[in-house]
RODO-805329 format. One record per residue (C-alpha): x, y, z; residue in three letters. Coordinates in Angstrom, 2 decimals. Each point is the difference from the previous one (the first is absolute). Example, Ala and Ser with C-alpha at 12.3 -4.5 7.8 and 13.67 -1.06 7.14 Angstrom:
2
+---------+---------+---------+------+
!       x !       y !       z ! resn !
+---------+---------+---------+------+
!   12.30 !   -4.50 !    7.80 !  Ala !
!    1.37 !    3.44 !   -0.66 !  Ser !
+---------+---------+---------+------+
***
This chain:
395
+---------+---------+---------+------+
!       x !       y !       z ! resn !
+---------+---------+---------+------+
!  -57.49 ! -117.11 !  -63.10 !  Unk !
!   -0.90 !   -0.83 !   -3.49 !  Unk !
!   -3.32 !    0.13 !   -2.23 !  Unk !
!    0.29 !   -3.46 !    0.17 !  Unk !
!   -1.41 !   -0.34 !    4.01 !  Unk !
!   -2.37 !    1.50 !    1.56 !  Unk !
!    2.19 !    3.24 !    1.08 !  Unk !
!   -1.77 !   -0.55 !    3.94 !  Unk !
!    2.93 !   -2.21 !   -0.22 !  Unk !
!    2.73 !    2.67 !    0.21 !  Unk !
!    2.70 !   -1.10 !    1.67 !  Unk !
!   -0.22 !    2.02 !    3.33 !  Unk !
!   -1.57 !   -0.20 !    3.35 !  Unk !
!   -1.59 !    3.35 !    1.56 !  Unk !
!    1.03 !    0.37 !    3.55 !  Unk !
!   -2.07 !    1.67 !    2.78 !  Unk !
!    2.03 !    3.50 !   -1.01 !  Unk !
!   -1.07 !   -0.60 !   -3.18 !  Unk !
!   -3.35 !   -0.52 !    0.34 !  Unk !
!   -0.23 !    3.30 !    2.26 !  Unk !
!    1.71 !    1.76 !   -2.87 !  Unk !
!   -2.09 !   -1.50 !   -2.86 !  Unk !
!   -3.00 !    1.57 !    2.01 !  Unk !
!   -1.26 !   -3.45 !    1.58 !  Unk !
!    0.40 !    1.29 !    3.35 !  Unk !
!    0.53 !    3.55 !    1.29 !  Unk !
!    2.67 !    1.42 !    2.94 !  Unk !
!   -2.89 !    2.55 !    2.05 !  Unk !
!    3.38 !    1.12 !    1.93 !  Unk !
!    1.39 !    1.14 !   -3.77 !  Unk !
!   -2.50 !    0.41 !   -2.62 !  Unk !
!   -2.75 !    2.40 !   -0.53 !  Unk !
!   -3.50 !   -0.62 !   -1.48 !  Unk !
!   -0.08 !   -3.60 !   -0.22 !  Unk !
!   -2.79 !   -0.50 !    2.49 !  Unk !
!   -3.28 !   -0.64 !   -1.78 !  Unk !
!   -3.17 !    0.51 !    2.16 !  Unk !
!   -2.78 !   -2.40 !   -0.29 !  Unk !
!   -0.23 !   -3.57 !   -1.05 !  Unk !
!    3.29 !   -0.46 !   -2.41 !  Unk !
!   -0.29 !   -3.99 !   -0.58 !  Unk !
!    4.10 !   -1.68 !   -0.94 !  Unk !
!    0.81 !    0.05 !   -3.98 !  Unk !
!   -0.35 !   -3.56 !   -0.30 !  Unk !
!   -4.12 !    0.60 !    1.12 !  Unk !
!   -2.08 !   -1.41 !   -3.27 !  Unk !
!   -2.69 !    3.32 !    0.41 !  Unk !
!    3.05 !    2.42 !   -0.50 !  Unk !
!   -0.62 !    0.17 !   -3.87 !  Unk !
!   -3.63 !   -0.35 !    0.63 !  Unk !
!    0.28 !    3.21 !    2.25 !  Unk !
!    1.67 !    2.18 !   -1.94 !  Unk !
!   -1.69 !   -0.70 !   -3.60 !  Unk !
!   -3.01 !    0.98 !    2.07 !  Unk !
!    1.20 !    3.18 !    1.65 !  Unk !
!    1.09 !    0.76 !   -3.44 !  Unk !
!   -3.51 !   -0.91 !   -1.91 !  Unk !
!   -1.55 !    2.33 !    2.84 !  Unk !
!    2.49 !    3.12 !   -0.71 !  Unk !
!   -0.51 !   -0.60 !   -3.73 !  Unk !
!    1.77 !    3.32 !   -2.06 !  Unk !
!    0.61 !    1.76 !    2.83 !  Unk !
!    2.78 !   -2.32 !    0.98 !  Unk !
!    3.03 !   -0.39 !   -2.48 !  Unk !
!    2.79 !   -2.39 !    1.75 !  Unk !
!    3.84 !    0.18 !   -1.61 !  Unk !
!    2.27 !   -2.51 !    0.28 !  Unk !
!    3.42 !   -0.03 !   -0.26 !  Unk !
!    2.54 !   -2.56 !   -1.95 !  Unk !
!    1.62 !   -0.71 !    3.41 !  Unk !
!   -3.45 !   -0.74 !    1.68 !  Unk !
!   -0.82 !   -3.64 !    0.99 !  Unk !
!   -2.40 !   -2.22 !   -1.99 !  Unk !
!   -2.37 !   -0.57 !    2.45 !  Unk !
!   -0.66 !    4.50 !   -0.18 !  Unk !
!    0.96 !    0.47 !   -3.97 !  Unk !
!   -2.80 !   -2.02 !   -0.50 !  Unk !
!   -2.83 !    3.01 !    1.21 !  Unk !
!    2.35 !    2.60 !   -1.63 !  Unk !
!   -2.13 !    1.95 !   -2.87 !  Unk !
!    3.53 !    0.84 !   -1.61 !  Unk !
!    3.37 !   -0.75 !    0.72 !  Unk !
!    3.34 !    1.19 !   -0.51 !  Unk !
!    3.08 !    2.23 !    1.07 !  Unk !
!   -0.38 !    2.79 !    2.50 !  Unk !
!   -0.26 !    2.64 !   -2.77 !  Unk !
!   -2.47 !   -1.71 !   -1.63 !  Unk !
!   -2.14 !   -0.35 !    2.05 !  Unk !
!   -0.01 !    3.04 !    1.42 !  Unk !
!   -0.93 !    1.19 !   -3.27 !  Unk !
!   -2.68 !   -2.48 !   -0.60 !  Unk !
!   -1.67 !    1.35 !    3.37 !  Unk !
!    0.03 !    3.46 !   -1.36 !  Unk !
!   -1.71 !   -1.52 !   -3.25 !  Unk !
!   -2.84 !   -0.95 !    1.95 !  Unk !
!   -1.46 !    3.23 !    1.19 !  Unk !
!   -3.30 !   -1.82 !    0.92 !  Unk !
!    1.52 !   -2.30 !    2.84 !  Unk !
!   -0.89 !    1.13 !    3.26 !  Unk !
!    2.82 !   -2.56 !    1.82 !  Unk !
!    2.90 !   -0.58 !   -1.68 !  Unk !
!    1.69 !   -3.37 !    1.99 !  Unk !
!    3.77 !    0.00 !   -0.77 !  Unk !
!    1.56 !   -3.23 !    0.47 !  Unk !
!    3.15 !    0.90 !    0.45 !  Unk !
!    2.22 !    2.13 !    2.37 !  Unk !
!   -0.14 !    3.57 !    1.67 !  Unk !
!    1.74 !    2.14 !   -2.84 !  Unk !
!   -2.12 !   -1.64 !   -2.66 !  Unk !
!   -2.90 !    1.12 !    1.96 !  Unk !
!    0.71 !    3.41 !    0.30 !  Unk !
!    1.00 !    0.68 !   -3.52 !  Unk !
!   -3.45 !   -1.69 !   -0.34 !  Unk !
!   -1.66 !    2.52 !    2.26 !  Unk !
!    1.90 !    2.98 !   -2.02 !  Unk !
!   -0.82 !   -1.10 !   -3.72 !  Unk !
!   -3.29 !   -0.90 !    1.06 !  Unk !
!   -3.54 !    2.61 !    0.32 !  Unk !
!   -1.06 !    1.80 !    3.42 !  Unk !
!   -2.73 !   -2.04 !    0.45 !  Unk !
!    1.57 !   -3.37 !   -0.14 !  Unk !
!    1.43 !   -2.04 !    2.83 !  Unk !
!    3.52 !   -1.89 !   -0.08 !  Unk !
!   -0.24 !   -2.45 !    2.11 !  Unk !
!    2.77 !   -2.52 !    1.49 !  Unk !
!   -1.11 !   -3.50 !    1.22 !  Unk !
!    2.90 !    0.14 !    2.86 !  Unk !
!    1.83 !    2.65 !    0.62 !  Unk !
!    3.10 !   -1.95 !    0.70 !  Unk !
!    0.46 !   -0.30 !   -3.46 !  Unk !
!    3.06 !    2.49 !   -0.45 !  Unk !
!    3.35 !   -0.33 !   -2.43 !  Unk !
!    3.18 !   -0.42 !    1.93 !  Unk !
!    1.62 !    1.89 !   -3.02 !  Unk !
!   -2.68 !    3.07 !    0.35 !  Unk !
!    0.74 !    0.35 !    3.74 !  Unk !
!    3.84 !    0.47 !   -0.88 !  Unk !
!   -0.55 !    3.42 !   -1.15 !  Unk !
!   -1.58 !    2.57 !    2.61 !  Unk !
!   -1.01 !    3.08 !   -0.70 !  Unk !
!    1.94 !    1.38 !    3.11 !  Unk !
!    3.14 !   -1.68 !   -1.46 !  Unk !
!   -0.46 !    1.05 !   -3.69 !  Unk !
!   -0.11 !    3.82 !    1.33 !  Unk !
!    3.43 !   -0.87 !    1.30 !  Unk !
!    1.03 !   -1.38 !   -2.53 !  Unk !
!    0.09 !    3.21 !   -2.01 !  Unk !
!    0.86 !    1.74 !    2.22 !  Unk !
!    3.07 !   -1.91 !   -0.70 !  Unk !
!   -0.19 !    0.75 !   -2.99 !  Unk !
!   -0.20 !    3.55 !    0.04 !  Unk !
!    2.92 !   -0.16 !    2.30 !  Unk !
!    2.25 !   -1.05 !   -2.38 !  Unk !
!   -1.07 !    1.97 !   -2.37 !  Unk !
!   -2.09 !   -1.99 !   -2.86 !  Unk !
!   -3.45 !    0.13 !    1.33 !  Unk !
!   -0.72 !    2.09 !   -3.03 !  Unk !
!    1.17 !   -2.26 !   -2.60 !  Unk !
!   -1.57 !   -3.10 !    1.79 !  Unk !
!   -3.33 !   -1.55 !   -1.50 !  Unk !
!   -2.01 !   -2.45 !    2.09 !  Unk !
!   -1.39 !   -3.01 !   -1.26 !  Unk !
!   -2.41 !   -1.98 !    1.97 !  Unk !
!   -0.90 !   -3.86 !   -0.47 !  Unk !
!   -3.48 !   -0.62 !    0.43 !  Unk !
!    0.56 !   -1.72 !    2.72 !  Unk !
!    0.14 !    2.53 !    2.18 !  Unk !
!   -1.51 !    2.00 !    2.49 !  Unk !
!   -2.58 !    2.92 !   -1.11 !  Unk !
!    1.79 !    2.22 !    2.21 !  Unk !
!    3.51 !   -1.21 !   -2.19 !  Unk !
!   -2.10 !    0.51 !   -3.04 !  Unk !
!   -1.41 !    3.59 !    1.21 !  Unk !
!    4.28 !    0.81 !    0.58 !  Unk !
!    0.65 !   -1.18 !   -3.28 !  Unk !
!   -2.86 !    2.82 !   -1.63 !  Unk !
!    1.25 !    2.68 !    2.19 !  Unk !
!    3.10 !   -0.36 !   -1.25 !  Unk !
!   -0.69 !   -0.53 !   -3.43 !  Unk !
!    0.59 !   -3.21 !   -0.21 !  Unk !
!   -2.03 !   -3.15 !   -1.56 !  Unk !
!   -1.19 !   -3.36 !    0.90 !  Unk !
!    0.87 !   -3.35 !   -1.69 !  Unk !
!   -0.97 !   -3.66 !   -0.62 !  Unk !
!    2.52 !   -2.83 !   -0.77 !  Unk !
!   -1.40 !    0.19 !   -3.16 !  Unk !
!    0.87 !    3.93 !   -0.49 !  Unk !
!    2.72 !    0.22 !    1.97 !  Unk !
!    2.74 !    0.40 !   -2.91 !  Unk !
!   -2.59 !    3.03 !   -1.83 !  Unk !
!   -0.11 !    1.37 !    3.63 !  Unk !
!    3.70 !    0.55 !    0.20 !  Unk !
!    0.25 !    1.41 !   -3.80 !  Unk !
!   -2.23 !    2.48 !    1.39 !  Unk !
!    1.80 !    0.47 !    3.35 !  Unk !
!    3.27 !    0.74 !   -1.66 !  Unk !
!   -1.49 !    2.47 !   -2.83 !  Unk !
!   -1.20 !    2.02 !    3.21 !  Unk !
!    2.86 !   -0.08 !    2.31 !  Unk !
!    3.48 !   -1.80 !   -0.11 !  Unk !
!   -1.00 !   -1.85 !    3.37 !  Unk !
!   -2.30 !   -2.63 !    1.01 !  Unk !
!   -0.95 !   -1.09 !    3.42 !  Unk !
!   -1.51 !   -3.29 !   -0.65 !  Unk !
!   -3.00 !   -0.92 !    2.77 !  Unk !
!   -0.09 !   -2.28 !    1.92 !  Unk !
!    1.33 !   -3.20 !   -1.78 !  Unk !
!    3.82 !   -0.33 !   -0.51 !  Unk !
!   -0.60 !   -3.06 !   -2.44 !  Unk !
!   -2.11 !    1.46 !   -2.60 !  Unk !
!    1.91 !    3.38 !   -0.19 !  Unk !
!    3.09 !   -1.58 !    0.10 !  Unk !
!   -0.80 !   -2.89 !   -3.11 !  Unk !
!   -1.97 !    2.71 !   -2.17 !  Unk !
!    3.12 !    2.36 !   -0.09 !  Unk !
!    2.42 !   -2.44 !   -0.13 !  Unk !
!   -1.66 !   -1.90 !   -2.37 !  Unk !
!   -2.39 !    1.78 !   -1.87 !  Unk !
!    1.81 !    3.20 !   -0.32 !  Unk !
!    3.52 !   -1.68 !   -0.15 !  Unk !
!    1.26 !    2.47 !    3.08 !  Unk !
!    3.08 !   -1.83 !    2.34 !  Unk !
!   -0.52 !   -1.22 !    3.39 !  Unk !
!    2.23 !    2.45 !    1.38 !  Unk !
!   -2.75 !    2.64 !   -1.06 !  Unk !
!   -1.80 !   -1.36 !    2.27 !  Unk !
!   -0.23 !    0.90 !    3.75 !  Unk !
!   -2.15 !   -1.41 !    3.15 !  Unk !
!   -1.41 !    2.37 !    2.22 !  Unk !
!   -0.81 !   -1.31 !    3.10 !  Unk !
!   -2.57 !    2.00 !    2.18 !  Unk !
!    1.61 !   -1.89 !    3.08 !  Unk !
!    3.51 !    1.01 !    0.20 !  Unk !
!    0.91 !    4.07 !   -0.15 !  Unk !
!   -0.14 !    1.58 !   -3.61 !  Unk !
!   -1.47 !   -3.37 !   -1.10 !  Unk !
!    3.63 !   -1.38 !    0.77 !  Unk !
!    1.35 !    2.05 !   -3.42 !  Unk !
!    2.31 !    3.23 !   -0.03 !  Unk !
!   -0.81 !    3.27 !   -1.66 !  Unk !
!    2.47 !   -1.28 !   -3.16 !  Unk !
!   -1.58 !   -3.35 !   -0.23 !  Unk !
!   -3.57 !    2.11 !   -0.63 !  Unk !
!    1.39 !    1.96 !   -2.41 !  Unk !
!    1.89 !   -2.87 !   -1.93 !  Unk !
!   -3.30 !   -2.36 !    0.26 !  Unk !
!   -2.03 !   -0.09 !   -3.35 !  Unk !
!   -2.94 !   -2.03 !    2.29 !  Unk !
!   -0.18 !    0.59 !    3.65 !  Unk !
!   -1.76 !   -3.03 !    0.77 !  Unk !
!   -2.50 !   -0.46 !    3.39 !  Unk !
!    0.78 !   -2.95 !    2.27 !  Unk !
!   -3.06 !   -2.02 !   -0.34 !  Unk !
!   -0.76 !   -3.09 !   -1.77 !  Unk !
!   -2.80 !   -2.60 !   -0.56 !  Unk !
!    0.16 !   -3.22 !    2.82 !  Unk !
!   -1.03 !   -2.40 !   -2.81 !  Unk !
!    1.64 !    0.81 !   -2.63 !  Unk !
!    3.31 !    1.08 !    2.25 !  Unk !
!    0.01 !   -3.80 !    1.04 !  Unk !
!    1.17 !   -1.37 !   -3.33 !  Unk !
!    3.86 !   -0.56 !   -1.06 !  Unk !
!    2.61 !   -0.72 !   -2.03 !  Unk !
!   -0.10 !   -3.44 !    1.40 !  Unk !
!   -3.57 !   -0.42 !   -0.69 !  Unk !
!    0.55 !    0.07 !   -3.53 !  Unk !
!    3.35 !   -1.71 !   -0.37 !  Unk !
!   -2.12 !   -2.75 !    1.70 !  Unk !
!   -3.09 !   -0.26 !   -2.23 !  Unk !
!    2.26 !    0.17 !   -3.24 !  Unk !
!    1.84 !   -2.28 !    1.48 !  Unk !
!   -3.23 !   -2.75 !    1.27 !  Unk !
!   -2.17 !    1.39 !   -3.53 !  Unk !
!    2.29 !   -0.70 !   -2.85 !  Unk !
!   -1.20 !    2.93 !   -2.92 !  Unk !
!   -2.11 !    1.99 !    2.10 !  Unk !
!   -0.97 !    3.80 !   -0.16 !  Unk !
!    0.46 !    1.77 !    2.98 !  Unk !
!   -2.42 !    3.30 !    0.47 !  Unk !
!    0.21 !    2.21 !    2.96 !  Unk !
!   -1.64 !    3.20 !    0.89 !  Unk !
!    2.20 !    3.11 !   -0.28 !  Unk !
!   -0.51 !    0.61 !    4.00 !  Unk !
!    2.50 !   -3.21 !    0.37 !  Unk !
!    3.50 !    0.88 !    0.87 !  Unk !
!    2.62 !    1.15 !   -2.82 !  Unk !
!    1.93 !   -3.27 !   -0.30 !  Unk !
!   -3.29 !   -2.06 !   -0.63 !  Unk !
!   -1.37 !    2.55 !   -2.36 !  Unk !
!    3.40 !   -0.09 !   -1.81 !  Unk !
!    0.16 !   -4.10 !    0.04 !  Unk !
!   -3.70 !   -0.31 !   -0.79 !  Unk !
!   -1.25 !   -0.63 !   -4.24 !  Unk !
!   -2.66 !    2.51 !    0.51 !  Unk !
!   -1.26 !    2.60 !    2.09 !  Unk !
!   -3.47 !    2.00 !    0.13 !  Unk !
!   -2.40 !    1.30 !    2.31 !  Unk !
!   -2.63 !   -2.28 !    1.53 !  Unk !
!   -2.80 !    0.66 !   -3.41 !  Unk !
!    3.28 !   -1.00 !   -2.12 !  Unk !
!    1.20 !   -2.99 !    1.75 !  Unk !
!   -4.14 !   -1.26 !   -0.74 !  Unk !
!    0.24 !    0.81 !   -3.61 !  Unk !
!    3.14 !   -1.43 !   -0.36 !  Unk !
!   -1.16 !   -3.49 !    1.11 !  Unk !
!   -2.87 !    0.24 !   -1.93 !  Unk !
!    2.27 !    0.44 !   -3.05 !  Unk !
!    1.96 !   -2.94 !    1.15 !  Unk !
!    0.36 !   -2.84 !   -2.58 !  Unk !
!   -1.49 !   -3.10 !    1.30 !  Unk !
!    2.36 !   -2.30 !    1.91 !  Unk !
!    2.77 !    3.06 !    0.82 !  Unk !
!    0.79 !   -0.19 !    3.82 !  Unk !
!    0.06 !    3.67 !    2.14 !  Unk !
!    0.88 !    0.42 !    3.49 !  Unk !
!   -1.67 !    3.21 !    0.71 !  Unk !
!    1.22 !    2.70 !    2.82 !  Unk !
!   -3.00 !    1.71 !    1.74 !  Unk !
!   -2.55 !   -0.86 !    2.16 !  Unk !
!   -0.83 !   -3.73 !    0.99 !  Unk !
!   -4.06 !    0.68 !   -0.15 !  Unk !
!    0.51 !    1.12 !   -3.59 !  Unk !
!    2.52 !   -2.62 !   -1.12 !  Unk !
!   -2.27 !   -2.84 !    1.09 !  Unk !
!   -2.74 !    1.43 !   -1.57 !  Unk !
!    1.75 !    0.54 !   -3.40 !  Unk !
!    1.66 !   -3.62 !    0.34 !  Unk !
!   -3.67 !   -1.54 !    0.33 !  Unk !
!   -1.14 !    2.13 !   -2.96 !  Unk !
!    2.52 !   -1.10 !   -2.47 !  Unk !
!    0.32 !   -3.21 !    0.98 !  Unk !
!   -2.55 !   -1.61 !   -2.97 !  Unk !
!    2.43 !    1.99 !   -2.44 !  Unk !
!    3.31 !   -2.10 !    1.56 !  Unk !
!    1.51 !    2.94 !    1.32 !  Unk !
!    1.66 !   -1.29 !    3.12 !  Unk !
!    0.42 !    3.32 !    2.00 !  Unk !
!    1.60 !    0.12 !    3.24 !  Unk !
!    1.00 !    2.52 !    2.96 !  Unk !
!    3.49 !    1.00 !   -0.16 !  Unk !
!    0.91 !   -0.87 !    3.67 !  Unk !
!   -0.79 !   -2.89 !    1.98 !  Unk !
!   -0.90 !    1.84 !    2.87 !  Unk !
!   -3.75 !    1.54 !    0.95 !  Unk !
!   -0.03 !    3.64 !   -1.03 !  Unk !
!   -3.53 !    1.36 !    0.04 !  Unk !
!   -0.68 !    3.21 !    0.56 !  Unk !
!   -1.14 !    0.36 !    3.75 !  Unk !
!   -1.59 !    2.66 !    0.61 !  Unk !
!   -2.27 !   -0.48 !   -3.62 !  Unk !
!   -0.94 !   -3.21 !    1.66 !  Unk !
!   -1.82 !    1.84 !    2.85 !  Unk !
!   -2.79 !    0.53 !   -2.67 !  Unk !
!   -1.53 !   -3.50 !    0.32 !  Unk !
!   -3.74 !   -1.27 !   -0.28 !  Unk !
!   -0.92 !    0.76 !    3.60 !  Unk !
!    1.08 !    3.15 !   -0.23 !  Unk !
!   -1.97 !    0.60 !   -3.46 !  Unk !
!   -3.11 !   -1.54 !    1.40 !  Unk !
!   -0.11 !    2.28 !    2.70 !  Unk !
!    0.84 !    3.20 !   -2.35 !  Unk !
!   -2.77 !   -0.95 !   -2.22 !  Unk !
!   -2.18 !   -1.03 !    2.45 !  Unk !
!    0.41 !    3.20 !    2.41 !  Unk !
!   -0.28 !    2.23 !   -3.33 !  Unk !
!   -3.25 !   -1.90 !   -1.30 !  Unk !
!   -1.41 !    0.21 !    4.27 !  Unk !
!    0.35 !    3.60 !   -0.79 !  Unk !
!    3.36 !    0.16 !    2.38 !  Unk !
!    3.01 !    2.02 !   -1.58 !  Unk !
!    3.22 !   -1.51 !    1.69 !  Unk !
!    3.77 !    0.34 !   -1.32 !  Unk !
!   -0.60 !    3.33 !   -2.30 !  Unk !
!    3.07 !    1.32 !   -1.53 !  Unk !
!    0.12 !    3.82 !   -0.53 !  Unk !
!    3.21 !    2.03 !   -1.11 !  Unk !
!   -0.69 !    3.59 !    1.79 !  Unk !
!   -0.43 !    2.95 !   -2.85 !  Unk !
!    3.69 !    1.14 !   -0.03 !  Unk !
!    1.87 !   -3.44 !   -0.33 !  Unk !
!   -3.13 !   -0.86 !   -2.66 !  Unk !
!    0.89 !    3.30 !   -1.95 !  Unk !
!    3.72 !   -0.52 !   -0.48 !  Unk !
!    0.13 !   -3.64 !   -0.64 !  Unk !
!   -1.87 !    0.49 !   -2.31 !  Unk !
!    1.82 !    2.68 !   -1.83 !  Unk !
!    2.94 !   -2.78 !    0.00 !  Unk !
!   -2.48 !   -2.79 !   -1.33 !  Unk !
!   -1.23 !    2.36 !   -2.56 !  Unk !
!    3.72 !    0.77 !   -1.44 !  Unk !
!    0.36 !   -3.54 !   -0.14 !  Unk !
!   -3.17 !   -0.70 !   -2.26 !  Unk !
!    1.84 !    3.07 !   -2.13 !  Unk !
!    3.12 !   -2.16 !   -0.25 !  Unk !
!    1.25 !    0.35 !   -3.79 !  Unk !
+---------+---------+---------+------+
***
């Protein structure tokens, strides 16, 4: 894949798997809220577009539709704003006078949506099938146990959680209780300074790979200060010594896209792209954030492209939807920009927000129908909150 072809010509074939996974089919024996009442016409049906600029045109203010980086062309083109998860949380909650706010993205982002956002406005999913395999690592049932654990062996009182985004509102509410904060890839190294001025613990939730790279190497801690508590095995599979040694007791959870990339995969482009930058996301594994040029959060790895001296090559870690679309951007500047690995890696279950599924949210919310509301019941609401808000206090 290069900015010299169209990048429809990517190398790779979708099978039928990965069709169900990239949302183009659905599993009704294993997936909830994919089934769309009414007449849903196939994404390749010309009135698609027409259908849901007017469902849009007829909802007018009262609609404002977010779209996330990760999101496929064919829905970032309706989206009012677009962006990270945080963002555009935030940029619901900046718009007091929507009555719908239609989050094009997953479950989690939703909610924080639905917390950040006024009483009287709606969060609203287009298919509720849309969840984060990374969110869903991290229960709240197994969090509890988790410090209880902790407490166990004795450091539950020096131990400061820290929360990615992408997580659960019931992982975020844990995290306020406990006074604890949330983080971004972006914030994640500030979020730790903080951590460590408050306790002389963190348990890092629920990705592995960012907690892992920002104290390694951001903060310049060792590996061996690093544990990985695993919610499946007994004491998270560590010993009472190993807790109190750790520095970072880190959750067993990781992101399926950016998990998939290797060591290999960028031996291989340096190897086939003679002088080119390689860029990852700081969710990718340690050995590919260590071998990579640069690293940076999803908003970073877009500026630094845009930064990018005409004719310099990239092979960027993240996403497939976003790397295409940054590749066709930059393109007229000669920026060849390709994906680091040769193999598909879209994010799944963002993919179950496709046009059907938009046309029918916006058409259902403009027919007066309110389907797929989000709501985060008072208690959760309060204490994520109380996390998101010491994160927004970060020095």
């Amino acid at each position: 894949m290069t900015t010299a072809h169209p990048l429809t010509e990517l190398d790779v074939q979708p099978t039928p798997l990965a069709l169900l996974l990239l949302g183009r089919d659905a599993d009704p024996r294993s997936e909830r809220g994919v089934e769309c009442p009414g007449d849903l016409p196939a994404p390749s049906d010309p009135d698609l577009v027409a259908r849901a600029r007017a469902a849009k045109d007829r909802l007018g203010d009262r609609v404002f539709v977010l779209g996330h980086h990760y999101q496929r062309d064919e829905v970032i083109q309706f989206a009012d704003v677009t962006g990270d998860s945080f963002k555009l949380a935030r940029d619901a909650a900046a718009r007091p006078g929507a009555e719908y706010i239609v989050f094009c993205g997953v479950h989690f982002m939703a909610e924080s949506a639905d917390i950040l956002t006024g009483p009287d406005q709606k969060v609203v999913l287009p298919d509720l099938a849309a969840g984060c395999s990374m969110a869903d690592m991290a229960t709240a049932e197994q969090v509890e146990e988790c410090w209880d654990v902790l407490s166990e062996a004795g450091v539950a009182d020096g131990v400061v959680p820290v929360s990615y985004m992408n997580s659960s509102a019931d992982i975020k509410a844990f995290t306020g209780r406990h006074g604890g904060t949330i983080c971004t890839s972006s914030n994640a190294e500030r979020a730790l300074n903080w951590a460590f001025e408050q306790g002389d613990k963190v348990l890092f939730l629920p990705d592995q790979h960012l907690g892992r790279n920002t104290a390694v190497r951001d903060l310049g801690m060792s590996l061996e200060d690093c544990v990985v508590y695993n919610p499946h095995r007994p004491n998270g599979g560590l010993t009472a010594q190993q807790l109190r040694d750790a520095k970072m007791i880190l959750w067993r959870g990781h992101c399926s896209v950016h998990g998939r990339f290797s060591l290999d995969s960028v031996e291989e482009v340096r190897a086939r792209i003679p002088g080119v930058n390689v860029l990852v996301h700081p969710e990718c594994r340690h050995e590919v954030v260590a071998a990579a040029d640069e690293v940076g959060s999803t908003e970073y790895i877009i500026k630094a492209l845009e930064a990018a001296p005409p004719g310099s090559k990239w092979a960027v870690g993240t996403e497939l939807n976003l790397v295409r679309r940054l590749a066709n951007r930059f393109a007229p500047q000669d920026k060849e920009i390709v994906f680091l690995d040769r193999t598909v890696c879209f994010c799944s279950t963002m993919n179950r927000i496709d046009l059907p599924h938009l046309v029918w949210t916006l058409e259902s919310l403009a027919d007066g129908n309110e389907i797929n509301r989000i709501t985060v019941d008072a208690d959760t609401a309060h204490y994520a909150q109380v996390a998101l808000e010491q994160m927004l206090a970060l020095p």
